[in-house]
mmCIF file of the C-alpha atoms, coordinates in Angstrom:
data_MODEL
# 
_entry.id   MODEL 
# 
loop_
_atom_site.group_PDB 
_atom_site.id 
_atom_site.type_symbol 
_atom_site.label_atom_id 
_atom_site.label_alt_id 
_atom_site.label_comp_id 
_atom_site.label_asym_id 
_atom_site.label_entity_id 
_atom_site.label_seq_id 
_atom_site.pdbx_PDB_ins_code 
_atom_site.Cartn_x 
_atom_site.Cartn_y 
_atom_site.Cartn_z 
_atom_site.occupancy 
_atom_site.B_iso_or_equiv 
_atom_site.pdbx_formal_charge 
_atom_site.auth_seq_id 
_atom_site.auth_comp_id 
_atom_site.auth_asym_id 
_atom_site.auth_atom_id 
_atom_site.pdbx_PDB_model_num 
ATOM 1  C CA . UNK A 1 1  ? 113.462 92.166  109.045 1.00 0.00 ? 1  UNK A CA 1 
ATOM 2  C CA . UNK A 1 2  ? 109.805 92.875  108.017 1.00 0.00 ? 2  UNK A CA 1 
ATOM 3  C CA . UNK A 1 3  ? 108.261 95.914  105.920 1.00 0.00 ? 3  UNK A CA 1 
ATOM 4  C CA . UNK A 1 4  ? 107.145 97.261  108.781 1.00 0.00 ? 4  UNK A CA 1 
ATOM 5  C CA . UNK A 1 5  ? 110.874 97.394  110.133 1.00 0.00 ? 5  UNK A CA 1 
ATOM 6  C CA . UNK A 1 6  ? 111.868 99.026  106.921 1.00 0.00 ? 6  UNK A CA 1 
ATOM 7  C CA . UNK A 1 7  ? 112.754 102.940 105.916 1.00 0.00 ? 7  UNK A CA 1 
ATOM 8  C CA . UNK A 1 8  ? 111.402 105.074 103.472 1.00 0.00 ? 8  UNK A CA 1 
ATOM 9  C CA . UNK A 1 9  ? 113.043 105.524 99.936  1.00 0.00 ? 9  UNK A CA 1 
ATOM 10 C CA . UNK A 1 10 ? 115.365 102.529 100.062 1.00 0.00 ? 10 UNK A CA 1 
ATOM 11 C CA . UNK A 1 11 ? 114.600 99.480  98.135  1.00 0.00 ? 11 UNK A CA 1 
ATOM 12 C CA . UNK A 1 12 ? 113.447 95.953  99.568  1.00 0.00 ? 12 UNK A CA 1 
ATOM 13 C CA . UNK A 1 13 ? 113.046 92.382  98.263  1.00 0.00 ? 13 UNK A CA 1 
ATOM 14 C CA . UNK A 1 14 ? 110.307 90.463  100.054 1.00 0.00 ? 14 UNK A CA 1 
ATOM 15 C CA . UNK A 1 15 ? 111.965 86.829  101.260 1.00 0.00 ? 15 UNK A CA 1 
ATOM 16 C CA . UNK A 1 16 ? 109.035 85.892  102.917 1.00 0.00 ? 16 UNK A CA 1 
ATOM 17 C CA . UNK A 1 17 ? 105.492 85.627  103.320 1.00 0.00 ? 17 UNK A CA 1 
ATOM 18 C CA . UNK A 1 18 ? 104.020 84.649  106.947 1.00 0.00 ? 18 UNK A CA 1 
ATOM 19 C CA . UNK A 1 19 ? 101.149 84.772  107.368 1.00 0.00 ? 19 UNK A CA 1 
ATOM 20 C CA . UNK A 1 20 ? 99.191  81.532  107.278 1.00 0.00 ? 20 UNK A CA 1 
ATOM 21 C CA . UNK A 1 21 ? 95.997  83.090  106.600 1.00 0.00 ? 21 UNK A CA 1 
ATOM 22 C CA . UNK A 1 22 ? 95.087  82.172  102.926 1.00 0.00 ? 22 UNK A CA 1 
ATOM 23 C CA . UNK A 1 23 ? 92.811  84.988  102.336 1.00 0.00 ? 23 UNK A CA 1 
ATOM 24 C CA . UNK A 1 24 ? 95.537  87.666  102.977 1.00 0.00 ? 24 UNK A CA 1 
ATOM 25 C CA . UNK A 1 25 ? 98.175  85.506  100.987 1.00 0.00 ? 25 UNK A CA 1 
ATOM 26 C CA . UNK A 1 26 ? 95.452  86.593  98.216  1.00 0.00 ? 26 UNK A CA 1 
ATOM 27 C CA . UNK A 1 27 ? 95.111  89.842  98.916  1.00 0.00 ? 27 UNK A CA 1 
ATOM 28 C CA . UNK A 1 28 ? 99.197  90.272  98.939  1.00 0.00 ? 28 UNK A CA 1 
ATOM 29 C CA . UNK A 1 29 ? 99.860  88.287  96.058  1.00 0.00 ? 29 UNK A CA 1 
ATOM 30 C CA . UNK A 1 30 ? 96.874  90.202  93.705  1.00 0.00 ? 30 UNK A CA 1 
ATOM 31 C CA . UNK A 1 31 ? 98.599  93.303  94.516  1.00 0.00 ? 31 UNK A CA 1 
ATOM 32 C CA . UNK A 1 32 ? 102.171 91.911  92.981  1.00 0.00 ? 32 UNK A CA 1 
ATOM 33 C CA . UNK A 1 33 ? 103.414 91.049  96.946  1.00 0.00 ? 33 UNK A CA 1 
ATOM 34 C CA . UNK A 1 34 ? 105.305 88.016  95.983  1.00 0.00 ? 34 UNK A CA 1 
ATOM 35 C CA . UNK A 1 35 ? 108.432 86.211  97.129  1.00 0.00 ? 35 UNK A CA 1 
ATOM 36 C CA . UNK A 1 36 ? 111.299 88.400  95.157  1.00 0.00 ? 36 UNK A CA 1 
ATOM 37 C CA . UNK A 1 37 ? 109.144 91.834  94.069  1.00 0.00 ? 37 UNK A CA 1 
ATOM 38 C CA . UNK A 1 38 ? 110.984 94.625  94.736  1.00 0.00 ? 38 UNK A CA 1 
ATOM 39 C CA . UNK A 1 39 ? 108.912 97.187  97.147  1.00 0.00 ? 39 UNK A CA 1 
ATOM 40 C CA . UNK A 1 40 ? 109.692 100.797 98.670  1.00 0.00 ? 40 UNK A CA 1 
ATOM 41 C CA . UNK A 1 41 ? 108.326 102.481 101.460 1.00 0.00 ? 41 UNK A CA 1 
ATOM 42 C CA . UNK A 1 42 ? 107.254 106.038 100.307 1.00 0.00 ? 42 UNK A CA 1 
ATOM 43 C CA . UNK A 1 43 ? 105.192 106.775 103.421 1.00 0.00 ? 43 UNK A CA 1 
ATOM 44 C CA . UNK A 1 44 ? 104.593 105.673 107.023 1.00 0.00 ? 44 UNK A CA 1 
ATOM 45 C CA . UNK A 1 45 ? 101.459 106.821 109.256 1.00 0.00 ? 45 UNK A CA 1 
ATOM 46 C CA . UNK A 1 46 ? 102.228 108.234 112.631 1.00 0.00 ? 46 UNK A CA 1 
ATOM 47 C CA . UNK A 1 47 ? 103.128 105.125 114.770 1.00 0.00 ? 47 UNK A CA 1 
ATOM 48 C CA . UNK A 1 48 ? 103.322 103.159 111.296 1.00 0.00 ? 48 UNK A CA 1 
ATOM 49 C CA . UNK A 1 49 ? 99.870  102.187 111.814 1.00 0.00 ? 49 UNK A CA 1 
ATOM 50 C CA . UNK A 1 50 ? 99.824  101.986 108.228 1.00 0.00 ? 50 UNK A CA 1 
ATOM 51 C CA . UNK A 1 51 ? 102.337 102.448 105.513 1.00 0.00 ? 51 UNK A CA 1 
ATOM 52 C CA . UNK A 1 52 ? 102.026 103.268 101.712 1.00 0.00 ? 52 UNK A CA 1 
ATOM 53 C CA . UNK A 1 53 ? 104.260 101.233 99.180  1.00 0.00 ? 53 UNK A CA 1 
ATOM 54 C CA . UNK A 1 54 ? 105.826 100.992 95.672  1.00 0.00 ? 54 UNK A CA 1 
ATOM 55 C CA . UNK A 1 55 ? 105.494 97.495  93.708  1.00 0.00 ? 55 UNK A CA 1 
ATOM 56 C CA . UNK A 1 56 ? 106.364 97.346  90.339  1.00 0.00 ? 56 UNK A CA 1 
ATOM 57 C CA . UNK A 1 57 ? 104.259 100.954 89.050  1.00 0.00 ? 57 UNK A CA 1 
ATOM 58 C CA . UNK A 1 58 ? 101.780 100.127 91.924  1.00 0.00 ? 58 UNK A CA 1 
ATOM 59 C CA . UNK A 1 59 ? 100.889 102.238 95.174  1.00 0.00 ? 59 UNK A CA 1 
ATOM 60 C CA . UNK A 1 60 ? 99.763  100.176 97.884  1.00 0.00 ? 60 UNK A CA 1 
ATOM 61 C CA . UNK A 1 61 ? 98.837  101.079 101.336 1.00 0.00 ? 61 UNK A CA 1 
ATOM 62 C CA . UNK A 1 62 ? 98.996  97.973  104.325 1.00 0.00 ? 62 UNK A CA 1 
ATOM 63 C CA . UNK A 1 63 ? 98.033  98.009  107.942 1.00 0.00 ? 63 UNK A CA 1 
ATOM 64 C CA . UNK A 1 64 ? 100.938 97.190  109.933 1.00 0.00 ? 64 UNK A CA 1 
ATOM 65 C CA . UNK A 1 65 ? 99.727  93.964  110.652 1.00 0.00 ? 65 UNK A CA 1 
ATOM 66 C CA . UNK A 1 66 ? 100.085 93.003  107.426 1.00 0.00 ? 66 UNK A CA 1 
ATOM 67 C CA . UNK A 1 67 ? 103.000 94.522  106.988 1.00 0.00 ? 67 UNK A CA 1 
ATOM 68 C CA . UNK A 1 68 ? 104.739 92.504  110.046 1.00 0.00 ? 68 UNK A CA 1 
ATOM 69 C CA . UNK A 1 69 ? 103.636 89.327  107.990 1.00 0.00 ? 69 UNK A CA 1 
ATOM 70 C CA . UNK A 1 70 ? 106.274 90.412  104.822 1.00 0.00 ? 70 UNK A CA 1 
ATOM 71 C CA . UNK A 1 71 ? 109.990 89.685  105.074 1.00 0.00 ? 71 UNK A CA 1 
ATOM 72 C CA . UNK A 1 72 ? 112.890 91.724  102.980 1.00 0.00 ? 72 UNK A CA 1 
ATOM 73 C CA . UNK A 1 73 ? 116.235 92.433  102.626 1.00 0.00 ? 73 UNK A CA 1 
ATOM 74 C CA . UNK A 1 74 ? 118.104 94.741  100.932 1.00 0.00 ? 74 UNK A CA 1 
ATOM 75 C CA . UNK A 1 75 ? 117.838 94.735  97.372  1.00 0.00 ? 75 UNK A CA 1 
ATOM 76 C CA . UNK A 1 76 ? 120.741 94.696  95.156  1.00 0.00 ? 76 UNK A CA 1 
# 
């Protein structure tokens, strides 16, 4: 499942990052995106064009494309 699959208020681990464009790997990782962060959707835009997130005591809002490009699970 990706973030952009996910529900508000429940609590994710990110598996996996996609995308193979470097630049955005960046961009993820400088906001604390990394393989086992823990991340919660608090909002969603109409048609989840973008969605606002919870890393660590961060807010961070993604476009759905970049969102697509993040895998999680449930966290424990």
């Amino acid at each position: 499942m990706t973030l952009l699959q996910g529900q508000k208020d429940i609590h994710y681990k990110i598996t996996q990052i996609l995308s193979q464009d470097e630049n955005l790997k960046r961009r993820l990782f400088s906001f604390g995106l990394t393989e086992g962060s823990v991340v919660s959707i608090i909002h969603s835009s109409m048609h989840k064009s973008n969605i606002a997130i919870i890393v660590g005591n961060s807010q961070v809002a993604l476009r759905n494309n970049e969102a697509s490009q993040i895998c999680i699970e449930l966290a424990n």
